[in-house]
PLY file of the C-alpha trace (Angstrom):
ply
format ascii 1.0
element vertex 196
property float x
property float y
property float z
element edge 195
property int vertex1
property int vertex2
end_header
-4.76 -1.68 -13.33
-4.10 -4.96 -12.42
-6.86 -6.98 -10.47
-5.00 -10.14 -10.19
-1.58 -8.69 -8.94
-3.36 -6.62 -6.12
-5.48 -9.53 -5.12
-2.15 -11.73 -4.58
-0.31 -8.92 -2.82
-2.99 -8.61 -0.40
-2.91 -12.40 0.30
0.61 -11.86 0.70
0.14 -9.29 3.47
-2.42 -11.46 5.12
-0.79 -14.36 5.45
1.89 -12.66 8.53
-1.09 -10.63 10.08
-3.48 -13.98 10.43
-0.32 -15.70 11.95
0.04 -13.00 14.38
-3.36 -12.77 15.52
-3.15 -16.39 15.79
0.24 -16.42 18.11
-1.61 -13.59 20.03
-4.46 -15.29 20.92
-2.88 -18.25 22.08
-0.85 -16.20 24.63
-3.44 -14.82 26.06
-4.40 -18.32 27.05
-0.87 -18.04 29.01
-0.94 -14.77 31.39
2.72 -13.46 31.81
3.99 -16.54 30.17
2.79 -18.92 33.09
0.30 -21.82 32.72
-2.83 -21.00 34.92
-6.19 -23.31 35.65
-9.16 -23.00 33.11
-11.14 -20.72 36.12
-8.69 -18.33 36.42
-8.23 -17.43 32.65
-10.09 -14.64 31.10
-13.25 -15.77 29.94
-13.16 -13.59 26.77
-10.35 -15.43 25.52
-12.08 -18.79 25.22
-14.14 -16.81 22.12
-10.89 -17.29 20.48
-11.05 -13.70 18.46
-7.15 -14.51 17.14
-7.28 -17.99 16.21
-10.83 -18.03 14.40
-11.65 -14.64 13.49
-8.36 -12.80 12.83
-6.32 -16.29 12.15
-8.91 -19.00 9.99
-11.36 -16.61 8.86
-8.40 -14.62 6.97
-6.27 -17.53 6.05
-9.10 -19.00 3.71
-9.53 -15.63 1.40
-6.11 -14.96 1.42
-5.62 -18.77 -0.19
-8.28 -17.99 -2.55
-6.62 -14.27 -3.45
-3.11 -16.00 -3.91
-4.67 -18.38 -6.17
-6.87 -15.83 -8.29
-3.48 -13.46 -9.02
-1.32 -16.01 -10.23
-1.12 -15.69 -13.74
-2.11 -19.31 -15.31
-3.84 -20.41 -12.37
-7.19 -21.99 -13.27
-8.38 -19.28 -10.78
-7.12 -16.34 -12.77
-10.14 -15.29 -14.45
-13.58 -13.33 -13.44
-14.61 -16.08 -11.92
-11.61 -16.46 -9.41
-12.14 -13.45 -8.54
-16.14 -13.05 -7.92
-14.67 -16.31 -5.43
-12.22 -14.16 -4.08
-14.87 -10.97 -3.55
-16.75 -13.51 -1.65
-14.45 -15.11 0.40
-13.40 -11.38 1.15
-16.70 -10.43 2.72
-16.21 -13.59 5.04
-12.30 -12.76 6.20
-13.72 -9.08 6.87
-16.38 -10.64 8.95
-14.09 -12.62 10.80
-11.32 -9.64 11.30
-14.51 -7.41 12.59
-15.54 -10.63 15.24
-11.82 -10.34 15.79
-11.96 -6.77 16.27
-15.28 -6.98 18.64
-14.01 -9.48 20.77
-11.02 -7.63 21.76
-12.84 -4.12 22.56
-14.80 -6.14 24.76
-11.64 -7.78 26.29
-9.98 -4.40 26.92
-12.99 -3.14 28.44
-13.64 -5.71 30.51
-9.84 -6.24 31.68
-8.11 -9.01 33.08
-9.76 -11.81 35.28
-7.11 -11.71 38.74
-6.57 -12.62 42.01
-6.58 -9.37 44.08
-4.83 -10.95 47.20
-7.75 -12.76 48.66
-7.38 -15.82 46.63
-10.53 -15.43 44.80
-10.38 -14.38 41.04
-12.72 -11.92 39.28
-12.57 -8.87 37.08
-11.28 -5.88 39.02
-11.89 -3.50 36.37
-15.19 -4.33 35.29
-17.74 -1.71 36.44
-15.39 1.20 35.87
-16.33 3.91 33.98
-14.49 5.64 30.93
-13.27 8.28 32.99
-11.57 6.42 35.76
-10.67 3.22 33.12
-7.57 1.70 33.89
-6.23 1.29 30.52
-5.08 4.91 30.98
-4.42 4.71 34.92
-1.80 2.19 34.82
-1.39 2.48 38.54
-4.49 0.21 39.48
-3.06 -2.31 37.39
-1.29 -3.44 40.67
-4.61 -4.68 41.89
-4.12 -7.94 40.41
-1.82 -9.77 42.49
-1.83 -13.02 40.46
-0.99 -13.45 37.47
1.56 -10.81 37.81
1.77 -8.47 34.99
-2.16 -10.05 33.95
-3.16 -6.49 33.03
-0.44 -5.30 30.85
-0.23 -8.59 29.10
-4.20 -8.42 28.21
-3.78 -5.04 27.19
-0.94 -5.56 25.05
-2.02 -8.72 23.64
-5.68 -7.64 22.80
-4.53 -4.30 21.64
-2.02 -6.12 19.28
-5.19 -8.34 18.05
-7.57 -5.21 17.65
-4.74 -3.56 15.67
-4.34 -6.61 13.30
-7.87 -7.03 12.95
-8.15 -3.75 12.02
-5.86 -3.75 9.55
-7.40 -7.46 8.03
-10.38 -5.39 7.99
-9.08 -2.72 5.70
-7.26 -4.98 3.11
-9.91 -7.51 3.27
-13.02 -4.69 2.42
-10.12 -2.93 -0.12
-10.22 -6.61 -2.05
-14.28 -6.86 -2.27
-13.26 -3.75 -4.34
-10.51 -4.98 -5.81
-12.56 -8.46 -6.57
-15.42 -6.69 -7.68
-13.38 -4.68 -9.96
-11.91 -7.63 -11.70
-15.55 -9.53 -11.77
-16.61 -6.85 -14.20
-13.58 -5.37 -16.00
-11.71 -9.13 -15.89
-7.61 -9.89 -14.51
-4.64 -8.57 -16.36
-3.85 -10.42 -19.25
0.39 -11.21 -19.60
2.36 -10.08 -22.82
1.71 -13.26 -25.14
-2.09 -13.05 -24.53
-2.75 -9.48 -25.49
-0.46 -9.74 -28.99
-2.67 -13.10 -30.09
-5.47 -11.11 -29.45
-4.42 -8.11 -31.85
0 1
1 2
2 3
3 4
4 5
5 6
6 7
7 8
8 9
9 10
10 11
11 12
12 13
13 14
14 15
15 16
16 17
17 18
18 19
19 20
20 21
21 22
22 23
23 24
24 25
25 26
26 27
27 28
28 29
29 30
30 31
31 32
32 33
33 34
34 35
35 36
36 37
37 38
38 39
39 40
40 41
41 42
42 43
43 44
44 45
45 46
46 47
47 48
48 49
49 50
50 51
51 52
52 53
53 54
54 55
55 56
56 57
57 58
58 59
59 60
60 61
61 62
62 63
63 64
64 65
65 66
66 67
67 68
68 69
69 70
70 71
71 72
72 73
73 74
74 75
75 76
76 77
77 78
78 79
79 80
80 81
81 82
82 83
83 84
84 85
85 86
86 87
87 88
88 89
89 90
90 91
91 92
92 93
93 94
94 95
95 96
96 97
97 98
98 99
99 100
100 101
101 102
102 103
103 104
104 105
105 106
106 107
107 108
108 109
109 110
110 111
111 112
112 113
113 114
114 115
115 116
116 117
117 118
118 119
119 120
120 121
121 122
122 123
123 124
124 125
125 126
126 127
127 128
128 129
129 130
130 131
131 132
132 133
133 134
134 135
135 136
136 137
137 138
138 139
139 140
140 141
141 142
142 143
143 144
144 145
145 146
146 147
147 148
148 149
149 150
150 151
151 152
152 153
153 154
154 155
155 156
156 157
157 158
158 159
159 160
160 161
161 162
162 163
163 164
164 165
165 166
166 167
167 168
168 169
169 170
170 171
171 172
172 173
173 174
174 175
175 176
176 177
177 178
178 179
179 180
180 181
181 182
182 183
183 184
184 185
185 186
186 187
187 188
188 189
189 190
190 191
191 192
192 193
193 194
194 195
């Protein structure tokens, strides 16, 4: 087993997922690709789930995984990887704040104009029964933004999912990291015939 290879292929498989939560986040800021005044934007949003807990808070382990599985790096070593183990535990934090705050956005739904010109969330009080993420009919209630619900639910759907999965390969490296704390990284060719 190889502690230090796993640890950089995870980093590797971070890197695209924090960008992606980080792209998603940012369009939610733009409802059906429109700009819109800072009233009459979900208020969720402004907790900025992507860009902080699914983007920043994933992007620093994954730097410190990279750097603890490649072989030579002055991170390659137990110690690199009791860092990574720890940074870990923080990205998994971050991908569960990320995961959090988009339940609570889906729940909630949109923030819309239903034709009177005053904005507020539609779907709010509804219970699990009559939700409308699975009645997709009363998503016509907003009238402005158009398409507001379908783009939250996409977008926040697409940020629980990559969360999620953060959350898996993140807790999968405190394993990983605590693994090659104890037992140490793989050691190359050269290194293991100068020690025989």
């Amino acid at each position: 087993m190889c502690t230090g290879k796993c640890a950089k292929c995870t980093a590797d498989l971070l890197f695209p997922f924090s960008i992606i939560a980080i792209i998603g986040n940012i369009l939610l800021f733009f409802p059906n690709g429109e700009v819109w005044r800072t009233e009459e934007i979900t208020e969720i949003i402004w907790f900025f789930p992507g860009v902080i807990g699914g983007g920043l808070l994933v992007c620093l382990p994954a730097v410190v995984m990279r750097a603890a599985g490649v072989e030579g790096s002055c991170c390659a070593n137990r110690c690199g990887m009791l860092l990574a183990m720890l940074m870990s535990v923080l990205g998994a934090a971050g991908s569960v704040y990320c995961m959090i705050i988009s339940v609570i956005g889906l729940q909630d739904g949109p923030l819309c104009d239903t034709g009177d010109g005053v904005f507020i969330y539609p779907f709010i009080n509804t219970t699990a029964e009559e939700s409308y993420l699975f009645n997709q009919t009363w998503w016509h209630v907003c009238e402005r933004p158009r398409n507001v619900a379908m783009w939250n639910v996409v977008l926040f759907s697409i940020l629980l999912s990559v969360g999620t999965l953060e959350a898996l390969l993140l807790l999968a490296q405190v394993v990983n990291g605590l693994i090659g704390c104890l037992c140490g990284t793989c050691m190359n060719k050269n290194q293991q015939t100068q020690m025989a």
